[in-house]
Every structure is written in C-alpha cells, then in structure tokens.
Backbone bond lengths (Angstrom), bond angles and torsions (degrees), N, CA, C in turn:
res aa  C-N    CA-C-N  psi(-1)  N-CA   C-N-CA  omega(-1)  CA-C   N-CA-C  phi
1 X - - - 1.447 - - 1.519 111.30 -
2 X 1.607 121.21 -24.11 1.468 101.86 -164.75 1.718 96.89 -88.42
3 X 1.144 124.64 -33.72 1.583 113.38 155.36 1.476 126.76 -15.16
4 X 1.499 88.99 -76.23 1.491 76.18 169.61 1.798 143.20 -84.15
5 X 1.505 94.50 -11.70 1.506 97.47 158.76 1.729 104.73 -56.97
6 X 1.412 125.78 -23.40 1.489 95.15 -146.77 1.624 82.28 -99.37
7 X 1.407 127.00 -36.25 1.497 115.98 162.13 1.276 119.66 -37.36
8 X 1.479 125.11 -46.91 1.256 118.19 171.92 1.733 135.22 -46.84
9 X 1.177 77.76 -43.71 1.397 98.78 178.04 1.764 117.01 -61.51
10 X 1.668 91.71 -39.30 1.328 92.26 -178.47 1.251 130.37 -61.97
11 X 1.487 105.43 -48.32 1.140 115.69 156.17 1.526 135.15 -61.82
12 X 1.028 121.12 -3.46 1.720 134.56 164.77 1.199 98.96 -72.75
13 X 1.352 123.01 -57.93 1.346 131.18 -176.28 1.616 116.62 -47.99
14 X 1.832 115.03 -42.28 1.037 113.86 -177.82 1.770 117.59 -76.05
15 X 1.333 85.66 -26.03 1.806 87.44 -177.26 1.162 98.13 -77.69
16 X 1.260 147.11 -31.71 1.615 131.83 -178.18 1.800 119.30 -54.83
17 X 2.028 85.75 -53.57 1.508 84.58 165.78 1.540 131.89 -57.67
18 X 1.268 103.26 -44.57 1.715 99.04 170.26 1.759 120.29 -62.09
19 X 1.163 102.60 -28.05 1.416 113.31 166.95 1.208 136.97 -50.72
20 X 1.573 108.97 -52.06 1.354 132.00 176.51 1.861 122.03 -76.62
21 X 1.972 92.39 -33.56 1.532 103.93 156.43 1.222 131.23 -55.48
22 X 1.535 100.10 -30.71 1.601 93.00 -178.07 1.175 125.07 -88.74
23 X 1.651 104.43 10.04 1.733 99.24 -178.37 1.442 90.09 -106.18
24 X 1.712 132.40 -15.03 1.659 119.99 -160.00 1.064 95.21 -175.36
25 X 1.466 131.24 121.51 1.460 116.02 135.03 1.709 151.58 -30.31
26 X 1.104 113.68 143.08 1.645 97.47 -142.73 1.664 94.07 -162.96
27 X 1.689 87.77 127.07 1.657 97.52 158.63 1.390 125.40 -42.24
28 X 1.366 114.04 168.49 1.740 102.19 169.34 1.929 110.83 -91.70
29 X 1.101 103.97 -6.94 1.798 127.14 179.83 1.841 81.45 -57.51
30 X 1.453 100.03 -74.13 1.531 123.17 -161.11 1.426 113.90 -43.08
31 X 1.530 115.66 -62.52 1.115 129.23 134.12 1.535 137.47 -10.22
32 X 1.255 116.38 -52.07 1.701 111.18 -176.35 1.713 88.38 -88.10
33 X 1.215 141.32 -40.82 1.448 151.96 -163.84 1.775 106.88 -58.69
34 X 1.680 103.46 -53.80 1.319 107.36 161.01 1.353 150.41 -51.97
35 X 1.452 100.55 -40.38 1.120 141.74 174.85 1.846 111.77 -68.66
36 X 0.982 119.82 -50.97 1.746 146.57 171.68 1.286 76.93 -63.25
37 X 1.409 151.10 -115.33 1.129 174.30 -40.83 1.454 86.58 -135.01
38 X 0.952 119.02 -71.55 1.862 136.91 -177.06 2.034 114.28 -46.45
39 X 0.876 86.10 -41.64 1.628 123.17 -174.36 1.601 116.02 -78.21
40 X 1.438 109.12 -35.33 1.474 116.52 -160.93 1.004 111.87 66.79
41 X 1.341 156.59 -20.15 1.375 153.54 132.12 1.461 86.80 150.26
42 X 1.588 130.33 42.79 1.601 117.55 -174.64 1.486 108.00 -91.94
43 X 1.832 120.75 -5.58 1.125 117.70 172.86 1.469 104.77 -90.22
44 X 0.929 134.08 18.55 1.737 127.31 174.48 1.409 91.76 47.29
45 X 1.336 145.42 117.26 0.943 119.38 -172.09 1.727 66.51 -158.92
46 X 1.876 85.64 148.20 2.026 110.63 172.99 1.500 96.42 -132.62
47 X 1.702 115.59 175.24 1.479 111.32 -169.42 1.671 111.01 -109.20
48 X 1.938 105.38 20.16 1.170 82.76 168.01 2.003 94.40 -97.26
49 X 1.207 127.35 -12.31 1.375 113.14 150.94 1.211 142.85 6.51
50 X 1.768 82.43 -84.32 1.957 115.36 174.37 1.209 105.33 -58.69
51 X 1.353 123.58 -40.82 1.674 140.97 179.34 1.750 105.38 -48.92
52 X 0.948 97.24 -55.20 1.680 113.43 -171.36 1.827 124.67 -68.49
53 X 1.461 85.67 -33.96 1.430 117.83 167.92 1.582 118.11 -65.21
54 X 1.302 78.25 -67.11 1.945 99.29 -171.40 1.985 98.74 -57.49
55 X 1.177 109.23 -42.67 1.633 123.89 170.28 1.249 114.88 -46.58
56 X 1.588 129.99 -36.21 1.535 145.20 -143.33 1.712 76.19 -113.06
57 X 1.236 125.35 -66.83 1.553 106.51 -158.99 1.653 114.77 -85.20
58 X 1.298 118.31 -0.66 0.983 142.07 149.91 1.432 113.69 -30.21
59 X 1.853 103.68 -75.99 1.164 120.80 -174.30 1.952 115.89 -66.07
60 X 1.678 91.68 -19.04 1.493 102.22 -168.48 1.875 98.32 -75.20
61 X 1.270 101.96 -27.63 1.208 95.74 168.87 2.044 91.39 101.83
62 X 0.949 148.53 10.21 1.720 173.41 62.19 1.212 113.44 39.06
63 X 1.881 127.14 -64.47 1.021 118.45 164.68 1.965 120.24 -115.89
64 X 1.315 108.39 175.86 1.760 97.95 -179.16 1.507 85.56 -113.56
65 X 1.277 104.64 -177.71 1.608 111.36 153.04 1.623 105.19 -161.18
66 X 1.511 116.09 159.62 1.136 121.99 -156.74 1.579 104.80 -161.29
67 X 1.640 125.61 133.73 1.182 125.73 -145.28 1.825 81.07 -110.82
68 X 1.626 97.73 125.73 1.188 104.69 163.82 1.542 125.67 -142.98
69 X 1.479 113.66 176.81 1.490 107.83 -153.66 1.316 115.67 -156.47
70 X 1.116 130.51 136.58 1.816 130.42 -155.83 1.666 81.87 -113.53
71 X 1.290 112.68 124.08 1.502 117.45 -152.97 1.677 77.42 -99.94
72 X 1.537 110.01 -61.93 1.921 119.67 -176.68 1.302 97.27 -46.32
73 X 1.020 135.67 -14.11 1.818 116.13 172.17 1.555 117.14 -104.05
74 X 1.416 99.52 -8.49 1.969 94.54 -174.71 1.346 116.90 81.25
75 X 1.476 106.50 6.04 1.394 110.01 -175.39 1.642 113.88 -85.37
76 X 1.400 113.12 148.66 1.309 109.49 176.20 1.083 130.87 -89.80
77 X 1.282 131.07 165.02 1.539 132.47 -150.05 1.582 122.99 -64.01
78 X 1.100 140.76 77.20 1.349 131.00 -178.10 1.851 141.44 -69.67
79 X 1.182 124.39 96.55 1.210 123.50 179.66 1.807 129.16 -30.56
80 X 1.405 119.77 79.81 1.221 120.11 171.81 1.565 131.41 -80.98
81 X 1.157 121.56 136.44 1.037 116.50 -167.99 1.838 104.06 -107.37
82 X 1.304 102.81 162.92 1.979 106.49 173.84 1.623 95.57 -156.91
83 X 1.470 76.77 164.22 2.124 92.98 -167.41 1.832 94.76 -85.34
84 X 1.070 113.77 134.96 1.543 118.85 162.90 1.430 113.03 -60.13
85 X 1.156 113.68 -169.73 1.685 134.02 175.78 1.825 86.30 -78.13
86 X 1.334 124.30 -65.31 1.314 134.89 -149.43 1.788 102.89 -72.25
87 X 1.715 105.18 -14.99 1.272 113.45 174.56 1.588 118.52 -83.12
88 X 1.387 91.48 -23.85 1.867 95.30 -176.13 1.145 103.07 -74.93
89 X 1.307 134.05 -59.51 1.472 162.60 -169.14 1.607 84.91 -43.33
90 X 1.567 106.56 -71.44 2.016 90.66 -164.39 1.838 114.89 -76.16
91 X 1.523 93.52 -3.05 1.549 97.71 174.43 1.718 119.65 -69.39
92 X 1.778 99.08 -43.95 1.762 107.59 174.71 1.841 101.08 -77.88
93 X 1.018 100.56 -12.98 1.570 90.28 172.58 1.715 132.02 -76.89
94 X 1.881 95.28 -14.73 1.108 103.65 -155.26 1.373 92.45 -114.17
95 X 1.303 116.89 -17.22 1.406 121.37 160.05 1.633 135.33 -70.28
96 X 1.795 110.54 -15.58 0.957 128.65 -165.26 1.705 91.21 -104.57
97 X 1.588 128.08 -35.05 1.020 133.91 171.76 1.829 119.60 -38.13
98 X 1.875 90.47 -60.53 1.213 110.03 -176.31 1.363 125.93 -68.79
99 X 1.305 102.89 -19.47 1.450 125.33 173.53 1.489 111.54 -57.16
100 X 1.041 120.57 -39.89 1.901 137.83 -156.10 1.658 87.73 -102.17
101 X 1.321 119.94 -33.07 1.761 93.80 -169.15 1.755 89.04 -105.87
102 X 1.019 126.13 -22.57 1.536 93.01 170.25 1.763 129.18 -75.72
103 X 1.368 97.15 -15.21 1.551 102.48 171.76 1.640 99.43 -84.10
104 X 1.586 128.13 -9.96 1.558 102.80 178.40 1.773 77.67 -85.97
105 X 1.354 135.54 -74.75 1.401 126.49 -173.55 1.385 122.09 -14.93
106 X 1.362 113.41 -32.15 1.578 101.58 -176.15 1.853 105.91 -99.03
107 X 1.688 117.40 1.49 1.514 115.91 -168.11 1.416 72.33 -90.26
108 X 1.704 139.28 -32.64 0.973 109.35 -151.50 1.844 114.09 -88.44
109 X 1.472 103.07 -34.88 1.629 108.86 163.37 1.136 125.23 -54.81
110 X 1.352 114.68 -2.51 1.681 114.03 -161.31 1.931 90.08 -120.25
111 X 1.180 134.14 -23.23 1.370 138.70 145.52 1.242 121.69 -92.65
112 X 1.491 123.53 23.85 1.195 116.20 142.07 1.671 134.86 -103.52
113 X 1.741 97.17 -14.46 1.157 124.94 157.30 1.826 128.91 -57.60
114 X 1.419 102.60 -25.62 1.456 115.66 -177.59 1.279 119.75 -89.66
C-alpha cells in the first residue's frame, strides 16, 4: 500500500502544479507554499519535491520555465515556471480521469456501508 500511496501522492503533487500554472506563473517557493496551503500539509511535502516535479514535467514538455528579474527593485533573477498548451490538455485530462475513479471510490464506500 505505501507504493501506491506514494504514487498517489505524486501525482497529486503534479496536478496541483499544473493546476496552479494555469491560473499564473509562479516560482517554485510560490508553488510548494500553495500547494502546503491547499493540501493542509497532508502531503508532507519539501521544495526540493516541487524541484523534482517541476524537473519531470519540464522534461515532459507540460511545463516551460523562464528566468526573470525586476531590474527597478535590484532583485535577482528568479526561475518561473507556466503550463504549456500540451500541459493544459494532460491537466483536463487528468482531471476528467480523477473524476470517474473518485465517483467509482465513493459507489464503493457508500455500498460498503449498506
């Protein structure tokens, strides 16, 4: 079972990020904060995680990232990331996925109760 809790998880983790991309571009700071916040902190979750994550869909070609920098503040350059076209697409896919097994999960708690 903890296998697949921790797959689960992983993938919770990834849909948040694609989730949260699609409303704003966003540090990975911003990102793990939201995510914690969103979550209640039940994924135990640290930011080399998001790091690892954000890296994986990166490579999937899901998210971009792009180094930017508020020059009028002196601030230094920060790595933002955003969901692609190919990121939205597997994001409503993965939402429509989850959709179908938590309604079989809940036919099944609700006939196991009877």
């Amino acid at each position: 079972m903890h296998g697949l809790t921790k797959k689960l998880k992983k993938s919770i983790v990834d849909i948040y990020i694609l989730f949260l991309l699609n409303k704003n571009d966003l540090v990975s700071s911003n990102l793990f904060e939201a995510i914690k916040k969103r979550t209640q902190s039940f994924l135990y979750l640290n930011q080399g995680i998001i790091y690892s994550q954000l890296y994986q869909l990166e490579s999937l070609e899901l998210v971009k990232s792009i180094w930017k920098s508020d020059i009028s503040q002196n601030k230094i350059p920060q790595k933002y990331y955003s969901i692609t076209l190919k990121g939205t697409q597997f994001l409503d896919n993965q939402i429509k996925e989850l959709s179908i097994i938590f309604t079989s999960i809940n036919e099944l708690i609700n006939n196991k109760n009877k």
